[in-house]
C-alpha positions in Angstrom: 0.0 0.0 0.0 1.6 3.3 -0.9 2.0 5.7 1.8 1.8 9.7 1.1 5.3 11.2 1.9 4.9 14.0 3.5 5.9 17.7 1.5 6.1 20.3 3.8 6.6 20.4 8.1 2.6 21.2 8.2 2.2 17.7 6.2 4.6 16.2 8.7 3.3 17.4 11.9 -0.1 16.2 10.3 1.0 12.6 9.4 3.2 12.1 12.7 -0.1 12.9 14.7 -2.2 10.9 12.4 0.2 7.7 11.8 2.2 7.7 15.4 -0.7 9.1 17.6 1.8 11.7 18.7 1.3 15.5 18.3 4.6 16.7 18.8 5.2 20.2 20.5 6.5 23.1 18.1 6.6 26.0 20.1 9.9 27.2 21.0 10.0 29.7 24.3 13.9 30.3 24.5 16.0 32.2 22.0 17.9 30.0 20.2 15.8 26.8 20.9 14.4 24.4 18.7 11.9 21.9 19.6 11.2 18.2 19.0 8.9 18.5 16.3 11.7 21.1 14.6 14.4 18.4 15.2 12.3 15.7 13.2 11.5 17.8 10.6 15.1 19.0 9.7 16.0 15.4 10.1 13.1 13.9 7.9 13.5 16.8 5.1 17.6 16.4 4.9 18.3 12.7 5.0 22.0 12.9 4.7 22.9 15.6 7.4 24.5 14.7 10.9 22.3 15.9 13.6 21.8 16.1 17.0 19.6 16.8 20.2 20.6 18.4 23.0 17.3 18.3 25.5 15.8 18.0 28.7 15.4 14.6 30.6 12.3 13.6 29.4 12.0 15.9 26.8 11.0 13.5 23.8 14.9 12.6 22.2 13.8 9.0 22.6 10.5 9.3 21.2 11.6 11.3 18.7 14.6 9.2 17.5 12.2 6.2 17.7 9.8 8.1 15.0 12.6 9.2 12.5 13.5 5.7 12.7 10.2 4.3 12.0 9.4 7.2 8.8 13.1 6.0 7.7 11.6 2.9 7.0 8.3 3.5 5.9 9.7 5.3 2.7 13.1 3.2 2.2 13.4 -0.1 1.6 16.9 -1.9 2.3 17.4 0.5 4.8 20.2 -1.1 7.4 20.1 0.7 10.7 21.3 0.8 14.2 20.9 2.4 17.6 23.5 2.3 20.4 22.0 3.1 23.9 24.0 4.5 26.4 22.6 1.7 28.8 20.6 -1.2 28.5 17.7 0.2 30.2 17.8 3.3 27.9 17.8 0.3 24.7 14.7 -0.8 26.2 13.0 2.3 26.6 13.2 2.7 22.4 12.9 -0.2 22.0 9.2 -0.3 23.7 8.7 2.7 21.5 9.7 0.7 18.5 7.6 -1.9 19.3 4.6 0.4 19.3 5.4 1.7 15.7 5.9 -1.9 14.3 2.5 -2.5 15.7 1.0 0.5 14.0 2.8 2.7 11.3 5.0 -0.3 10.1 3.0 -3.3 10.5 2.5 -3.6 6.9 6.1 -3.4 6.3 7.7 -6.3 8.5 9.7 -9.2 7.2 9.4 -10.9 10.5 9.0 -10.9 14.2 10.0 -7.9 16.6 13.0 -8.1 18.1 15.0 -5.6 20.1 18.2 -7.0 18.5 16.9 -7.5 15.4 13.7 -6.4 13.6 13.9 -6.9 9.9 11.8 -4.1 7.8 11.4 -3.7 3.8 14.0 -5.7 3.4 16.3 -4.1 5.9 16.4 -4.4 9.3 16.8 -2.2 12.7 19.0 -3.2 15.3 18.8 -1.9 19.0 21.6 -2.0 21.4 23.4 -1.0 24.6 26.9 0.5 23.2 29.7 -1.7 23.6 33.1 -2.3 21.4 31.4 -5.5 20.1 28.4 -3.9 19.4 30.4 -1.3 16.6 32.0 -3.7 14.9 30.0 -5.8 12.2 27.3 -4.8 9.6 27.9 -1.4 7.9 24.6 0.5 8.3 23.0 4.3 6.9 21.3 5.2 9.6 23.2 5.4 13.2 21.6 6.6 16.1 23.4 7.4 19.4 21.7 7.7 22.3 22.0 9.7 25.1 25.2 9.8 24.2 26.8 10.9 27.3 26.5 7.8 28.8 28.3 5.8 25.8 32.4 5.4 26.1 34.0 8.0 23.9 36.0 5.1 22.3 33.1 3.5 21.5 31.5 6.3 19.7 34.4 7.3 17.6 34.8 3.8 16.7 31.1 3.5 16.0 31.9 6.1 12.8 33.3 2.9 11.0 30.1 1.3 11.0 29.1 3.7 7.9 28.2 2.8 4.8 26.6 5.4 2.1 24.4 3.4 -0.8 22.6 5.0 -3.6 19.7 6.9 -2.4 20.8 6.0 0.9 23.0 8.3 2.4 24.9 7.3 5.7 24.5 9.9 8.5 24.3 9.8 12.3 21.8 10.8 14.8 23.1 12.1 18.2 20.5 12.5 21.0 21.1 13.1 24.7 20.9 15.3 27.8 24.1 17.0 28.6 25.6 15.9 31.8 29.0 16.4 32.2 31.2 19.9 31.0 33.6 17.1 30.2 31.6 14.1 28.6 31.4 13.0 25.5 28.1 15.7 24.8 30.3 18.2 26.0 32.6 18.1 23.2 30.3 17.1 20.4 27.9 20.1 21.5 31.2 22.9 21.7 32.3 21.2 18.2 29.7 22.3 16.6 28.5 22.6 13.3 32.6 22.6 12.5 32.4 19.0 13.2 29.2 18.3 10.4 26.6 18.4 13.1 23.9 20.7 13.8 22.7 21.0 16.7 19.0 21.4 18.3 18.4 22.6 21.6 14.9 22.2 23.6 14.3 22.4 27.3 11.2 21.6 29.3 9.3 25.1 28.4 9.7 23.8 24.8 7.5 20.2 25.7 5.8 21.1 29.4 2.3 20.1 29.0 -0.6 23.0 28.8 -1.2 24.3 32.4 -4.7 24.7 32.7 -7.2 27.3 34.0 -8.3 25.5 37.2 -4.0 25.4 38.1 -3.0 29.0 37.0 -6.4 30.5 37.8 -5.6 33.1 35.3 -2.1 34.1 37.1 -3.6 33.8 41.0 -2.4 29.9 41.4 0.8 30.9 39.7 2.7 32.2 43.0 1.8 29.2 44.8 3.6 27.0 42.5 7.1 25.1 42.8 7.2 26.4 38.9 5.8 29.6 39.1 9.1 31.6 39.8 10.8 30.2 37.1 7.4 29.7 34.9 6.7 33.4 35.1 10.2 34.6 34.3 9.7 32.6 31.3 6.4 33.9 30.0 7.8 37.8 30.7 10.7 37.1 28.5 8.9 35.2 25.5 6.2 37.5 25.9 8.3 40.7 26.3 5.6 41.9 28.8 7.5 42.6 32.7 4.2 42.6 34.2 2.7 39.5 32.6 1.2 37.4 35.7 0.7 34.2 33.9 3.2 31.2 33.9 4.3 30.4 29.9 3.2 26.7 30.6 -0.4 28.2 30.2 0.6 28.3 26.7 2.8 25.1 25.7 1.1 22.1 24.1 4.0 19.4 25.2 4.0 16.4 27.0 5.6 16.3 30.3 2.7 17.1 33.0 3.1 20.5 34.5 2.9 18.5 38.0 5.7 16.2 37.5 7.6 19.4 36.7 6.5 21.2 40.3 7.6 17.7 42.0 11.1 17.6 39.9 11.5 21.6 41.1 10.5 20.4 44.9 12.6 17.6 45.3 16.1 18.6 42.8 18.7 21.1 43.1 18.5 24.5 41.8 22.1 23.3 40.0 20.4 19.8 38.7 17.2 22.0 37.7 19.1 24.2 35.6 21.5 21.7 33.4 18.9 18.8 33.3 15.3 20.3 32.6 16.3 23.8 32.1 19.5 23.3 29.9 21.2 26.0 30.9 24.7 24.3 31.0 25.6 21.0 32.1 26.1 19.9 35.6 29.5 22.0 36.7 30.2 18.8 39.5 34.1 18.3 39.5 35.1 21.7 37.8 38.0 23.9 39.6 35.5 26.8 38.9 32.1 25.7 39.0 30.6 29.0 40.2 31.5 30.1 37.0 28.2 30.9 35.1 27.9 32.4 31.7 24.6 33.7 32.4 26.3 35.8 35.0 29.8 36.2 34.2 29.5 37.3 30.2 29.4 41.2 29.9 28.7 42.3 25.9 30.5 45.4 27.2 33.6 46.5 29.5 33.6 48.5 32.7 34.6 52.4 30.7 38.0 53.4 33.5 40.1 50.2 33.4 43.8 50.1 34.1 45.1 47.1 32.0 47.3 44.4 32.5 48.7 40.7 30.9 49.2 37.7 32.6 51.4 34.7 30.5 51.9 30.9 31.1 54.7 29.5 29.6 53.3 26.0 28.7 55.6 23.7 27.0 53.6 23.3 23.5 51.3 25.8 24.8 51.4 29.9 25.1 48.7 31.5 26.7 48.6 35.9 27.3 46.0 37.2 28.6 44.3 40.8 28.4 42.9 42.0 31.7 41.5 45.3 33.1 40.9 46.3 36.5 38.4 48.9 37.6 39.3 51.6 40.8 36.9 49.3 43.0 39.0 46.1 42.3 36.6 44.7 39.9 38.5 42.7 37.4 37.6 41.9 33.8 38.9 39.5 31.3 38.9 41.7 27.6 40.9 39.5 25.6 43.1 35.8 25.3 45.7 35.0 23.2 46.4 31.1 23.1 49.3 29.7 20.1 49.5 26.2 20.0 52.9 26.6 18.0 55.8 29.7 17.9 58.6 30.7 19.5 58.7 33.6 22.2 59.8 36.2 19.8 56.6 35.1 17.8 54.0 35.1 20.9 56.0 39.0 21.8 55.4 40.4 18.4 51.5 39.3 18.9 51.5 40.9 21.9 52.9 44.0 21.3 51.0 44.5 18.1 47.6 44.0 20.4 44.9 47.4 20.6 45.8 47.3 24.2 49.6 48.6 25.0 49.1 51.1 28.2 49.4 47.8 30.8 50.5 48.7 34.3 52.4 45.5 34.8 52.7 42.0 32.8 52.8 39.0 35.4 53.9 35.7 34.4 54.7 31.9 35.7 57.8 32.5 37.7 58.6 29.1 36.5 60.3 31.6 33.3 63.4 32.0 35.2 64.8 28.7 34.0 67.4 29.2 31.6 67.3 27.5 28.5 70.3 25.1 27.9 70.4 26.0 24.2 70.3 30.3 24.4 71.6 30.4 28.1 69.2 33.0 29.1 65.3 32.5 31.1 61.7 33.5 29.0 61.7 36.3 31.4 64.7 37.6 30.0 64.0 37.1 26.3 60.9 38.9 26.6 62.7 41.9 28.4 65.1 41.9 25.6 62.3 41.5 23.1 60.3 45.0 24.9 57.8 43.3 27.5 59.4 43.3 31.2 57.5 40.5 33.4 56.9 40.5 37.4 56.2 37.2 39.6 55.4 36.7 43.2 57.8 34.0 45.2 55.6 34.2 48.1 55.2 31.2 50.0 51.7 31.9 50.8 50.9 32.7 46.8 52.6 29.9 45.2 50.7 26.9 45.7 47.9 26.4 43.4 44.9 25.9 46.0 45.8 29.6 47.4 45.5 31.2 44.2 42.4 29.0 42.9 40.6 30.0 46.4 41.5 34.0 45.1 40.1 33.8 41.9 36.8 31.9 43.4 36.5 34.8 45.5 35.9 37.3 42.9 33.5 34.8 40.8 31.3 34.1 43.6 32.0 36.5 46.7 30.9 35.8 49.8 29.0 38.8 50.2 28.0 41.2 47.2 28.2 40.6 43.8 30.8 38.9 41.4 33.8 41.0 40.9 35.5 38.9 37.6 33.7 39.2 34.7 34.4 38.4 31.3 33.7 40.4 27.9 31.5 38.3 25.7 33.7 38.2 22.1 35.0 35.8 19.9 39.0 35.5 20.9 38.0 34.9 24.7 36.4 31.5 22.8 39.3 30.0 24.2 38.7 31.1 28.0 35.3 29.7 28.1 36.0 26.6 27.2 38.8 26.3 29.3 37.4 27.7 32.2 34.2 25.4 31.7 36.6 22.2 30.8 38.9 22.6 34.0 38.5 19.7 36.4 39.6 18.6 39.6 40.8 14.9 40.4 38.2 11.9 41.2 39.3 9.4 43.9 37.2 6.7 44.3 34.7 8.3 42.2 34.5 11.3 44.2 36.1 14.7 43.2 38.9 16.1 45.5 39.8 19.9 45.8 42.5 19.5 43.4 43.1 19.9 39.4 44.1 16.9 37.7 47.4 17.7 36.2 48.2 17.8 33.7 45.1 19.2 31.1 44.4 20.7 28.0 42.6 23.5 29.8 46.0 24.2 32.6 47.5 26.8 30.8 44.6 29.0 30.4 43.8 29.0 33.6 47.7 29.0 35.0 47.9 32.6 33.8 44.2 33.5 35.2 45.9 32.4 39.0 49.2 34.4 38.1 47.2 37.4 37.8 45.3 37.1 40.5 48.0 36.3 42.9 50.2 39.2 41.9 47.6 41.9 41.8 45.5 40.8 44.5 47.6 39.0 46.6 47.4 41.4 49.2 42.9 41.0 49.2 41.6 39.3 51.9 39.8 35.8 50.8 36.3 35.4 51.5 33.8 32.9 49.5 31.1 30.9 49.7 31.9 26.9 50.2 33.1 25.3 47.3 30.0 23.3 46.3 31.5 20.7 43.5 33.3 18.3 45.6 
């Protein structure tokens, strides 16, 4: 029986509804969100593009990946595909979806029993596993799908790219779906890779698929301040809305599929830090950075402070060069404006970058006093060949200033004081890309699976934040230290 292919995403919306039973939510409440019925449609309409989700727990990945797999086969026949799980309780949970749809939608289409290991379809077949090493090795397939892909080994999924295998009118692509755990997972780094990597990305939290709150709950705004959701709710609605005095929760407007009061219990019983990276998707969890009070949301400025006296601070890394470009304001309020990071060059190379940058006027340059060495081949330290090259360097020998904990506890102090607001900020521009993600990548050590008060060493992200401490500890060195408990260990 020949199915109508859908034409356009009001066809598809349509025909999802109609075929699957499931009216997918399309509304999108945050800038720069998609949703889950957005996600299917740019993977339905452009079969050979890498995608993936970055969403909510419970926000509809699964289902979602479950119903591109089932259209897949509906309009392909020959179609060889594969999903790796990042458990084998998450295999299950699509694979009870995919049950449904061979039930329904693809019933007509079978070559043979349901199986979660093996369901063959049009003369193809669908495979559904927990990731493992075995598990990527066999079969070449078009359709991968990966997820909750923060839970598979890293290993595993680059060697799951081998499993490939383009045919005519059958382009190979993979499907990446997950919540985004870890700063430092797998999800971490496919989510900062892209679209450089081939993927783009979609992004959905629970405002995009909460369930309609209705009337009798909200009463028109007056139930609102009694709800576990109605802070955050409200906040919500006045930004989507543009309307400060708006009194109604957004959820009175989504048409998703997580119950508004599962939400309020998940609000009740959960962190304000697991709220925000799991169902809001703010940023992942920041458990086991060196920094984790460090929050874009409050740290990015689009603009500097106007009166800043400016300095650099340097880390000699090995294969690594770091400078950065810092300004302080007369009430000690410090702001990162610019980093320069060289994988390669020699020191006359990084000095000629340096001295060309806008910013000249600098009060002081401090550096890694770890620049005295002398070098066996010249005979003379980095400090000295950048004095000779124009750029004179100062260090601190303190006893009190040179162990890392004391400076990490200083710079902690200014991004989350313990009284009064932040006093580091950072200006939001393209060359302090670098800073970010180091700042957000820049863990402490696990023992026995719990994190210790200490960076592992050593890490990509060290050098970066080697010359953040150096500036701290020389400028402020003499600033009393007062913070709020560290909170990731």
């Amino acid at each position: 029986m020949h199915v109508f292919r859908p034409q356009t995403h009001r066809q598809l919306w349509a025909f999802v509804g109609d075929r699957f039973g499931v009216w997918l939510p399309h509304r999108v409440f945050t800038p720069e969100h998609s949703s889950p019925f957005a996600f299917l449609a740019d993977a339905f309409f452009h079969p050979a593009d890498d995608l993936a989700a970055w969403s909510c727990r419970s926000g509809g990945k699964t289902l979602v990946a479950s119903i591109l797999a089932a259209t897949d086969f509906l309009f392909a026949d020959g179609l060889q595909a594969r999903v790796l799980s990042g458990s084998e309780d998450q295999a299950s949970h699509l694979y009870g979806y995919w049950t449904r749809w061979c039930r329904g939608a693809l019933r007509r289409r079978l070559d043979g029993a349901i199986s979660r290991l093996l369901t063959p379809v049009a003369g193809g077949r669908l495979e559904i596993l927990a990731a493992s090493q075995k598990r990527v090795r066999g079969p070449k397939v078009q359709r991968l799908y990966q997820d909750e892909v923060d839970e598979i080994d890293p290993d595993i999924a680059e060697a799951a790219a081998g499993m490939l295998d383009s045919r005519p009118n059958l382009p190979a692509r993979t499907i990446y779906t997950s919540t985004w755990h870890r700063l430092d997972g797998p999800m971490g780094r496919l989510v900062k890779g892209c679209p450089d990597n081939g993927v783009r990305l979609h992004r959905w939290n629970l405002w995009e698929c909460i369930a309609r709150c209705k009337p009798d709950r909200h009463q028109h705004g007056k139930g609102c301040p009694h709800c576990p959701l109605g802070q955050d709710c409200l906040a919500k609605a006045r930004e989507h809305f543009a309307d400060p005095d708006r009194l109604i929760g957004v959820a009175a407007e989504a048409r998703g599929f997580y119950a508004v009061q599962d939400a309020a219990k998940i609000w009740q019983r959960l962190s304000r830090q697991t709220v925000e990276a799991e169902y809001l998707c703010r940023r992942p969890s920041p458990r086991g950075l060196v920094y984790s009070d460090f929050d874009p949301a409050v740290h990015l400025r689009p603009k500097p402070a106007e009166t800043l006296t400016h300095y650099r601070a340097i880390d000699w890394g090995y294969n690594v060069f770091v400078c950065l470009h810092l300004g302080v304001t007369a009430s000690g309020v410090a702001w990162l404006l610019d980093t320069y990071k060289a994988q390669q060059g020699t020191l006359a190379d990084h000095a000629r970058a340096i001295l060309a940058h806008p910013i000249q006027n600098v009060a002081a340059t401090y550096c890694d006093p770890a620049g005295r060495g002398r070098s066996a081949q010249t005979g003379r330290s980095d400090i000295e060949e950048f004095r000779q090259l124009g750029i004179h360097c100062a260090y601190t020998l303190s006893r009190s200033w040179t162990p890392i904990a004391a400076g990490i506890r200083l710079v902690r102090s200014f991004l989350r004081p313990a009284h009064g607001p932040p006093r580091l900020f950072i200006l939001d521009q393209p060359a302090n890309r670098a800073f970010l993600d180091d700042v957000t990548s820049y863990v402490n050590r696990r023992v026995n699976d719990q994190y210790i008060d200490e960076p592992v060493q050593p890490q990509p992200a060290e050098h970066t934040m080697d010359a953040l401490r150096y500036f701290f500890v020389n400028r402020f060195a003499d600033r009393p230290v007062t913070l709020k408990p560290y909170a990731a260990v």
